[in-house]
Each structure stands twice: as C-alpha cells, then as structure tokens.
C-alpha positions in Angstrom: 0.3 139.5 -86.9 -0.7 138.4 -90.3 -2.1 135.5 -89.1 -4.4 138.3 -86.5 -5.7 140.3 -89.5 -6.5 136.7 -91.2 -8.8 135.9 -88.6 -10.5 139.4 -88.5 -11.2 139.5 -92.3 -13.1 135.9 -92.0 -14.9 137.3 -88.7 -16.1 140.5 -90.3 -17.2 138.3 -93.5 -19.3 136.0 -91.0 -21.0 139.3 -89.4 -21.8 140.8 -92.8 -23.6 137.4 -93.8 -25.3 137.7 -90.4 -26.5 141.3 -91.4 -27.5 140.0 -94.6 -30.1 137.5 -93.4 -33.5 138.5 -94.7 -35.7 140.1 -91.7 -39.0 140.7 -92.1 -40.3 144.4 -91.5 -43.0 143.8 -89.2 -46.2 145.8 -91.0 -48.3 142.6 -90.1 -47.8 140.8 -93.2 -48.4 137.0 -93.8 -45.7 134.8 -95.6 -45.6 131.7 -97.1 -43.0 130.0 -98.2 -43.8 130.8 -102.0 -44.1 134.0 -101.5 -40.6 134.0 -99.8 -39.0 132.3 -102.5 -40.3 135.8 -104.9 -38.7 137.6 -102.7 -34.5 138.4 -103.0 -32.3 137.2 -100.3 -34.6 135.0 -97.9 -32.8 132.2 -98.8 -36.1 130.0 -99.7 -36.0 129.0 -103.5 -39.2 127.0 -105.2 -37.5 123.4 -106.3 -38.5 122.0 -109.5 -40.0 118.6 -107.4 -42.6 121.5 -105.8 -41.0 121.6 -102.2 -39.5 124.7 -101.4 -35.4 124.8 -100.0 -34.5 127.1 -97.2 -30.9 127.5 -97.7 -30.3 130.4 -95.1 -31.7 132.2 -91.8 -34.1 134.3 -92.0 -36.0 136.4 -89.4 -40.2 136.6 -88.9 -40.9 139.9 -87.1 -43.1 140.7 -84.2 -46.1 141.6 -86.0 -46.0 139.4 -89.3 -47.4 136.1 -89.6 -45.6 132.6 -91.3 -47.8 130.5 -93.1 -47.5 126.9 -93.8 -50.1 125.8 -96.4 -51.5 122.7 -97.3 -49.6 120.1 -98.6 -46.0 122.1 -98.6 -42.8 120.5 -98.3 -40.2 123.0 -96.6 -36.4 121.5 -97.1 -34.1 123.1 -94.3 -29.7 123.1 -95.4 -27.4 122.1 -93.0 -27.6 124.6 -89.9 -30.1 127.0 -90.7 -32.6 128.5 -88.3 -35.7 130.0 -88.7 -36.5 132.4 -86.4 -40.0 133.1 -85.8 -40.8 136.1 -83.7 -44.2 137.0 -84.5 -47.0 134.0 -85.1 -46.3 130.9 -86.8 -49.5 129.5 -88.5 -48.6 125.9 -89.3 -52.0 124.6 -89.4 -53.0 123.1 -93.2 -56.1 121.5 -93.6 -54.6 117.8 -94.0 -50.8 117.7 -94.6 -47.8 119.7 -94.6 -43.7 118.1 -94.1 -40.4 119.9 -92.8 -37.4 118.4 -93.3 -33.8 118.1 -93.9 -32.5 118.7 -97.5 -30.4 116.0 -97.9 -28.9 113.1 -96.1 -26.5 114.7 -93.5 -27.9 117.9 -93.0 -28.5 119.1 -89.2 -30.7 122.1 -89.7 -31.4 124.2 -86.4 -35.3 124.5 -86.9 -37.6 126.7 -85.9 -36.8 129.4 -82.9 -40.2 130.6 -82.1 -38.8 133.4 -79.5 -41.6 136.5 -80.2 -42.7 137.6 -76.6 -46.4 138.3 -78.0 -45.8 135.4 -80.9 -47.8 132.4 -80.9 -47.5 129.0 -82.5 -50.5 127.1 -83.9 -49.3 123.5 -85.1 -51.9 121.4 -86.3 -51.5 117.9 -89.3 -47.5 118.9 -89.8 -44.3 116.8 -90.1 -41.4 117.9 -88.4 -39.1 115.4 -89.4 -35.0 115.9 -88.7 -36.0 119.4 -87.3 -37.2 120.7 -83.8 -39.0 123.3 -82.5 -37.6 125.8 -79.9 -40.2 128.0 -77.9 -40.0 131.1 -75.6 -42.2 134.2 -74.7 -43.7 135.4 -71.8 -47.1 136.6 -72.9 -46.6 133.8 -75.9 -48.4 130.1 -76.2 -48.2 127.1 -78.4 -50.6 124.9 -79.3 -49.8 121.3 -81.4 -52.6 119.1 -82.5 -52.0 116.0 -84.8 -48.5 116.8 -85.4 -45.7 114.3 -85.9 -42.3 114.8 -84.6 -39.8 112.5 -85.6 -36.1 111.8 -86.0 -35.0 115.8 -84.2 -31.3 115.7 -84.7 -30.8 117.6 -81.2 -29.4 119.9 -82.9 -31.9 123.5 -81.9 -31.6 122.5 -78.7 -31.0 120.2 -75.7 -33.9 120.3 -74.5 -36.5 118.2 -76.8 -38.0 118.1 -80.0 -40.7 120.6 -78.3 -38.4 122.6 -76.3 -39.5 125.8 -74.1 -36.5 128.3 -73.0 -39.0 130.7 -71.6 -41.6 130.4 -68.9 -45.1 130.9 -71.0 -48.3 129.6 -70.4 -51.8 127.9 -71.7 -49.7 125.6 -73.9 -51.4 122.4 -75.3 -49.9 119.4 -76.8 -52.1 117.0 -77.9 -53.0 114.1 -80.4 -49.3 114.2 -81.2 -46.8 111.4 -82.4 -43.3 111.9 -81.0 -41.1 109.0 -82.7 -37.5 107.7 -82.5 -36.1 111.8 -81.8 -32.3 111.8 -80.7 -33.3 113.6 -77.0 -36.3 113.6 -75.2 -39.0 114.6 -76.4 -40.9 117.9 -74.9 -38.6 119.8 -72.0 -37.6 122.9 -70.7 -34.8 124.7 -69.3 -34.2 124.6 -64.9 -35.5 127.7 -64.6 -38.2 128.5 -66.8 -41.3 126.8 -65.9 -44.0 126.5 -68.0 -47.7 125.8 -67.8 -48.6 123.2 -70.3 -51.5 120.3 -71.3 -49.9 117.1 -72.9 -52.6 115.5 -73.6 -53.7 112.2 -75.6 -49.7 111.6 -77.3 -48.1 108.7 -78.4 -44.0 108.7 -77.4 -42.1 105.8 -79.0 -38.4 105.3 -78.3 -37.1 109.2 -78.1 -33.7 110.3 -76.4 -32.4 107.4 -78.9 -28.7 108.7 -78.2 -29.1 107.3 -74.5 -29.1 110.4 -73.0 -29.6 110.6 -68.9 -33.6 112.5 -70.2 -36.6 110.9 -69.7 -39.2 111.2 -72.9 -41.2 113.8 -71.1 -38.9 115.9 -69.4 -40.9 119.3 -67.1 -39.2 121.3 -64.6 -42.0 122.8 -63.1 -42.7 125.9 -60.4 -44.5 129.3 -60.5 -47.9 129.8 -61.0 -48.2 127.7 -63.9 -50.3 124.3 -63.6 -49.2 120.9 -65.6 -51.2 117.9 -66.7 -49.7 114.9 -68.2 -53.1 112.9 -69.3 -54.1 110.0 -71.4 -51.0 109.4 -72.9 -48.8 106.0 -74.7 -44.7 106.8 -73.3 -43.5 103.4 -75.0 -39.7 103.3 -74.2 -36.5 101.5 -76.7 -35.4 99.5 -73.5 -32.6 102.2 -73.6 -30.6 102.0 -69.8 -30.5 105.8 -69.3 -33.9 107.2 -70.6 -37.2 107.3 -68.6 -40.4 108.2 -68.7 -41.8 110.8 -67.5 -39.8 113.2 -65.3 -41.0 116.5 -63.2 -38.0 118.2 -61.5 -37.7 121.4 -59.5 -34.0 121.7 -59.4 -33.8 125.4 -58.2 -36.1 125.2 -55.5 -38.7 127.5 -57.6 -41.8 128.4 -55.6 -45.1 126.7 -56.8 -48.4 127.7 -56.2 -49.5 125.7 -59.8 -50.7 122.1 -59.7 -48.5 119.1 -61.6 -51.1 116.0 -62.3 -49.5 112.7 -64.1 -52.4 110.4 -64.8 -54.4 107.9 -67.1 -50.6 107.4 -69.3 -49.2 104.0 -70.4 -45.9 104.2 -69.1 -43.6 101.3 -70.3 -40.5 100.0 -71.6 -38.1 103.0 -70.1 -35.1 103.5 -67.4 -38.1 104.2 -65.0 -41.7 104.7 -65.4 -42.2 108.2 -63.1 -40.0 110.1 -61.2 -40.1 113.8 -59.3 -36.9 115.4 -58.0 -36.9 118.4 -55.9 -39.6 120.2 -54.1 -42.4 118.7 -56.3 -46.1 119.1 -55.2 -47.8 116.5 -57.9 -50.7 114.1 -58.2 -50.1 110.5 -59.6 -53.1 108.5 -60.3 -54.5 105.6 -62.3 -51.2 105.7 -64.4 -50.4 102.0 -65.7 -46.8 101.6 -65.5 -44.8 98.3 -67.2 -41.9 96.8 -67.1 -39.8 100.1 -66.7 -36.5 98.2 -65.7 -34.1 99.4 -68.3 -31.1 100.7 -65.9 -28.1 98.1 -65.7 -27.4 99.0 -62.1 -31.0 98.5 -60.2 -29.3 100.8 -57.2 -29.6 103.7 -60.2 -33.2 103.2 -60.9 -35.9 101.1 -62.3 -38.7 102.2 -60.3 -42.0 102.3 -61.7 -42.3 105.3 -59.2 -39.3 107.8 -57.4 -39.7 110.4 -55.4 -36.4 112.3 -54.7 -36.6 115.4 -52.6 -33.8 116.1 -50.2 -35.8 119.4 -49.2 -38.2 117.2 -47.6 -41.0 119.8 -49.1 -42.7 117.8 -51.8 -46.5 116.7 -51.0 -47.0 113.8 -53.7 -51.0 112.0 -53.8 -50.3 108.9 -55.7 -53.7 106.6 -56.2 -55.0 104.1 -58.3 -51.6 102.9 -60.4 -51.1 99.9 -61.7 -46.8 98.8 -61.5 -45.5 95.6 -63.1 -42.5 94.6 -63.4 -40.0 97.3 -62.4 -36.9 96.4 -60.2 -39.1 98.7 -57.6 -42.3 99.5 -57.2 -42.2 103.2 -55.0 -38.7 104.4 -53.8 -38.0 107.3 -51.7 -34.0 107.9 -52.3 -33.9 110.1 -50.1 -35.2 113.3 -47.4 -38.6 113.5 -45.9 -40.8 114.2 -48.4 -44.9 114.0 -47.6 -46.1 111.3 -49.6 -50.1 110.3 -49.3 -50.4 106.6 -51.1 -53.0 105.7 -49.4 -55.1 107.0 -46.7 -58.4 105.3 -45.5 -59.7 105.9 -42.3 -61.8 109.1 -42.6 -63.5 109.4 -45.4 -64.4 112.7 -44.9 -61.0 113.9 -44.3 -58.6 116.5 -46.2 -56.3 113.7 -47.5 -58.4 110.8 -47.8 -57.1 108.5 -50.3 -58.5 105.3 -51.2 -55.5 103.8 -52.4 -56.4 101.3 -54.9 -52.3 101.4 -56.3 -51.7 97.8 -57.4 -47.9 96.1 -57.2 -47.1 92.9 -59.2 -43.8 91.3 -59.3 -41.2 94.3 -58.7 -38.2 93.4 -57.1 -34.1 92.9 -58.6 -31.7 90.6 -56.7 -34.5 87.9 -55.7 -36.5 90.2 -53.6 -39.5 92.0 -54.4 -39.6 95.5 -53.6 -43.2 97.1 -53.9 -42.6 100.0 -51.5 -38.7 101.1 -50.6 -38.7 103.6 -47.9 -35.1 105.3 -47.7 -36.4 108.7 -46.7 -37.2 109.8 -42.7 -40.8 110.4 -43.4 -44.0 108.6 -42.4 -45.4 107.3 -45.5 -49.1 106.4 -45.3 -50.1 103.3 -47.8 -53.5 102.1 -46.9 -55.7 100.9 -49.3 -53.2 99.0 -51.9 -53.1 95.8 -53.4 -49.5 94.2 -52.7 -47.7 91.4 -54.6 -48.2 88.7 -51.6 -50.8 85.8 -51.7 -53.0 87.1 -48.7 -52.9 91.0 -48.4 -52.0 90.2 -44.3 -50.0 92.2 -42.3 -47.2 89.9 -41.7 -46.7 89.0 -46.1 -46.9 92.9 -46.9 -44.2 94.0 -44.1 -42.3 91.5 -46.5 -41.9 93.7 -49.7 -41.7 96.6 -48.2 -38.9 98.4 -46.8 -38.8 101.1 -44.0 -38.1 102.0 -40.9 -38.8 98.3 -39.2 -35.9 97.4 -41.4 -34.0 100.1 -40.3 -34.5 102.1 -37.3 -33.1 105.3 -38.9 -36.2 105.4 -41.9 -39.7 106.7 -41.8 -42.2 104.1 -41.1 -44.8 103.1 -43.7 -48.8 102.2 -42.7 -50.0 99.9 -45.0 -52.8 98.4 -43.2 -55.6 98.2 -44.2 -54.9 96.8 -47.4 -57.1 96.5 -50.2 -59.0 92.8 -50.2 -60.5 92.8 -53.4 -58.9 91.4 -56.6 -58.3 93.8 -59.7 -60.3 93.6 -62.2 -60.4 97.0 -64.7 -57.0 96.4 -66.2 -57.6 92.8 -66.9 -60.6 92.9 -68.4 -59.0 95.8 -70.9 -55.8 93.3 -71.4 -58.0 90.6 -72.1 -60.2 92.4 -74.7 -60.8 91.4 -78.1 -63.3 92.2 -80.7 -64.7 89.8 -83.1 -63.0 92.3 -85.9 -59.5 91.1 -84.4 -58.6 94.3 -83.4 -56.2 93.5 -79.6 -56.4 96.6 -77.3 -53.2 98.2 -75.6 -53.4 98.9 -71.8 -54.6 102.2 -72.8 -58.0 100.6 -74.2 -57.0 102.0 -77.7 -57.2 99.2 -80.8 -53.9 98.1 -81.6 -53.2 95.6 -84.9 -50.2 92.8 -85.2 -49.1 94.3 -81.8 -46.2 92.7 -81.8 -45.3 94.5 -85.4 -45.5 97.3 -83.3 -48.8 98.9 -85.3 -50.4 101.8 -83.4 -54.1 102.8 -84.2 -54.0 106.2 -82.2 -57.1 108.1 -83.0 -57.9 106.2 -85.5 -55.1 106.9 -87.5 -52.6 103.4 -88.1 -49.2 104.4 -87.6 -46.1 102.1 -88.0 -43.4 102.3 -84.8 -41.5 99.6 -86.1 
C-alpha cells in the first residue's frame, strides 16, 4: 500500500509540472525566443555565448505567432517539445540553427498541430531535431532548409513528418542529410497533398530502418509531385528510395507524379504498394541494389498491388544497375510502360524507358512480370545487342515463362541509341566543374561535394 501512495505522489508531481508548462494566451501576439526568455516559466533562458536554451515544453496558441529571427541559435534539453499551435514564422533573412544542447540530448522538436496554424521555414537548421506537422485547414512550406542528424525521436515518421491529412504543402530547395529515419513521411491514414521539389536527400533512415528516404502514403483528394530531386542512398540493405503506399485502400481522386529525380545508391530506386494511381517518368535511377536477398528487392522500379486497382504510366526512365529493372510482385495491377500504336489514343505512351545491365544470379532482368496482368512495353530500349524480338523475350519475364502470368508486349522497341543522359554524364566545362546525372555542377565528386543551387555543400 505504501509502495501505491509512492507512486501516486510522483504521478501527481509529473501532472503539476505538466500544468506548469508555459501556454501562450492566444491574443495574437508574436514571440521570439528573446522575448520568451523575459518572460517567467517558458523554460527559454538567453545563454551568455548569445544562443538561447529551451529547457522545458511550452505551448504556442492558436492565434499567436513564433518567431525565429535572423541569425538565432535555439538549444533544445533532453526531451522537450515545442508545441506550436498557431503559426510558426521560421523564415530569417540568411541564417538561423536549432539544435540539441549538449551531446546526448534527444529533444522531441517541434509539434506544429494548430488546425488553422501554418509553418513557413525558409534558410533554418534543424539539426538533432524534427519537425512534426498536422491540421486540416493547416500548410507548410520549407524553402532552403537543412535537416540533418533527427534523432527519431518526435516521431517515426521523418524528419518532416505529417500526422494529419493537410494540403498545399511545398518542400523545396531543401538538404535532408544523414537523419536516423527517413526523411519526409506520413502516417497510413492521413494523406497529404504535398510538392517536394528541387531536394537533395543523402544517406537518411541511417538506423537501417525498413523506410525508404521519401516515404508518402497517399489517397483523397490531395495531388503529389515528387520533381527534380538528388535521393543519394548509404548503400544501407533496408532503406529505399522513394516509396508511395496506399496501405488502407484510401480512395484517390488526386494525382501522384515521380519524375525528373536522381534516384541512386538505396535498397530500391521506386516502389508503390497498394491501390496506387501514379505517373513515373524521365526518373534516372542507379545502381539501387542494396538488399542482401535480391528476392526482397533491388528493383530500380516495384509495383505491388494485390488489389489489382493501381493504373501506373511509367515513361522515359533511365535504370542501371539494379538486381531488376520493373517487378510486378504480385496482383493485376494496370501498368502502361509503353504504348505506341495510336498516337492519338487515351494511353499512348512513347516509351522511351531505357534498361542497362539489371539482373542478380547471372541473369538480367529488365522487366519481371509476376502479376496476371497484361503489361504493355512498347517503345523501350532493352539491355540486348539488337532490340529484336527473340533477345528482348530474353530479359524479360512473363507469362511465356509461365503460363499462369500476364503477358508483356514489348514490340516495337525503341531503335535508336540514347543519347540525353550521356551527353549530361559526359559533360565538363573548361572551369572543371563535372556534372551529376541531374545536370547540376558537382566538384571532387568522389569527395562527395554537392553544388545544389549554387550553394557547395559537404555530404562526406
């Protein structure tokens, strides 16, 4: 009984230190982190090196405005969360830095949850520290932001992580480096309509987690586009690229678009699960092979969709050295890679998807056909010598190999040679700046120096 009353006394203590966290009142005022630290019991204390400590939660009501200003350095303690229910205005003209306090720490970041509170993050650190975001009439918007070294601790779900379905959000010019999970995801059942747009992602989900770097389930009304982006994996085995996944079997009337990315160095380059509508094109996709068991993945591209309700376009890719080029696990999903014979049809597609040297075991695999769908493939360059009937019918796998499997029509193929990624692998200025597959400068490549909107960033 003692032992009972013991345990009651150090709960009530925990609620009354609860109670005591510092909540705004909501009257629309702006703080900043100076004037927090004037203020008694927000936990946020001015530091004699200038950077201000938050050493406890406190609470941002609906209605008030945070404000990060130029050149601040915000130092979060060991679990502490901010939570931000009205707007978050981290957007200083050239610099601001959140971090950990000291080596160790775990802090739980920033819990922007306001239903009508928005996020502007532009030229800010987040460094040990992740961002959760939620609310239905709510948006976020990071531009120029770095997000580096997130503990995992705010969540499971990503440096960025969204835990309510929101729309119009935009992630762009953004470095995502070396974060314990993925890097931007959401939860199975909150879609979310986002842009992620012109990124660099280096060697996130560094605890080998089963997440790929970009990590979307996807449904609803809300529309996603994946664009122009650098998803440079650590060769870890259970991380991928980029992932869409419709795990509840949400209706979608948005549109999911992949294209233009880098993709290299992961588990797998792109995959779908679910009933996945999406367009793949002109996607350059590299050695994405980092799975010890090839039956487990590897694929530059997987579509999985035991529904057999997915419609997937997939034109103009470039996959190199994967341990597959296009698998199908499984179901009957309606894949268009290729369909030339009317150009003035519905789903004409010209093809143009380019294979070169996937395959595990001593076979080469371009296209794997394990589902019970007709898969149309005309139009592609395939890794044979001559693009004749009788070589292609050899890397591709389908219902001629097995009677029970969907049939794939890959004739015509393409006849001309590639040219457009060559000639941007082959570049080089007389200033000895090398160019990345992405057409973007890149110095000392193989020190692994990024020049990513002009700005020279070091990726080890």
């Amino acid at each position: 009984m003692k032992k009972f009353y013991a345990f009651l006394a150090l709960a009530a203590v925990a609620v009354g230190a609860m109670a005591d966290d510092f909540v705004s009142d909501g009257s629309g005022n702006v703080y900043t982190f100076n004037s927090l630290s004037q203020i008694e019991g927000t936990g946020v204390s001015l530091q004699d090196d200038g950077s201000y400590l938050v050493s406890a939660d406190f609470t941002i009501s609906e209605g008030d405005v945070l404000q990060l200003l130029n050149n601040d350095l915000i130092k979060m303690a060991n679990g502490v969360r901010i939570t931000m229910n009205g707007n978050a205005d981290f957007a200083p003209a050239d610099t601001a830095v959140i971090t950990r306090d000291v080596e160790g720490s775990n802090p739980k970041g920033f819990w922007m949850m306001g239903e009508n509170g928005n996020a502007n993050l532009k030229n800010v650190t987040f460094e040990y520290v992740g961002v959760v975001f939620g609310g239905a009439n709510s948006s976020l918007h990071a531009d120029n932001c770095t997000f580096t070294l997130h503990n995992g601790k705010s969540s499971s779900s990503g440096a960025i992580s969204f835990n309510a379905s929101c729309d119009n959000n935009i992630i762009e010019n953004c470095y995502f480096i070396e974060n314990t999970l993925n890097a931007i995801g959401n939860g199975a059942t909150n879609p979310v309509g986002i842009i992620i747009r012109n990124n660099l992602f280096w060697h996130n989900t560094t605890a080998n987690r089963n997440k790929p770097q970009i990590n979307l389930t996807v449904g609803g009304p809300y529309d996603v586009l994946i664009a122009d982006n650098q998803v440079i994996g650590g060769q870890f085995n259970l991380s991928g690229g980029i992932g869409l996944s419709n795990m509840m079997g949400l209706g979608h009337t948005g549109t999911n678009i992949i294209e233009n990315n880098y993709i290299a160095d992961n588990r797998y380059g792109i995959t779908t699960i679910g009933s996945v509508d999406a367009i793949i094109r002109n996607n350059k996709m590299v050695n994405n092979c980092y799975e010890a068991n090839p039956n487990n993945g590897g694929s530059c591209i997987s579509i999985y969709d035991s529904s057999s309700s997915a419609n997937v376009y997939i034109e103009g890719n470039w996959m190199e050295g994967g341990f597959w080029g296009i698998t199908v696990p499984t179901g009957a999903p309606n894949i268009n890679l290729g369909k030339v014979e009317d150009p003035e049809a519905e789903d004409y597609n010209p093809g143009n998807n380019t294979f070169v040297n996937n395959g595990n075991g001593g076979v080469l695999y371009d296209l794997f056909n394990n589902g019970t769908a007709t898969i149309w493939a005309q139009g592609n360059t395939w890794n044979v010598a001559e693009q004749t009937e009788e070589n292609i019918e050899e890397v591709i796998y389908h219902q001629v190999d097995d009677p029970n499997l969907g049939l794939v029509i890959f004739m015509p193929a393409h006849q001309e040679e590639p040219s457009a990624v060559e000639e941007i692998e082959a570049a080089q200025q007389a200033d000895g700046l090398y160019y990345n597959l992405m057409g973007q400068p890149v110095e000392n490549p193989t020190n692994g120096i990024f020049i990513h909107n002009g700005k020279k960033i070091l990726v080890k």
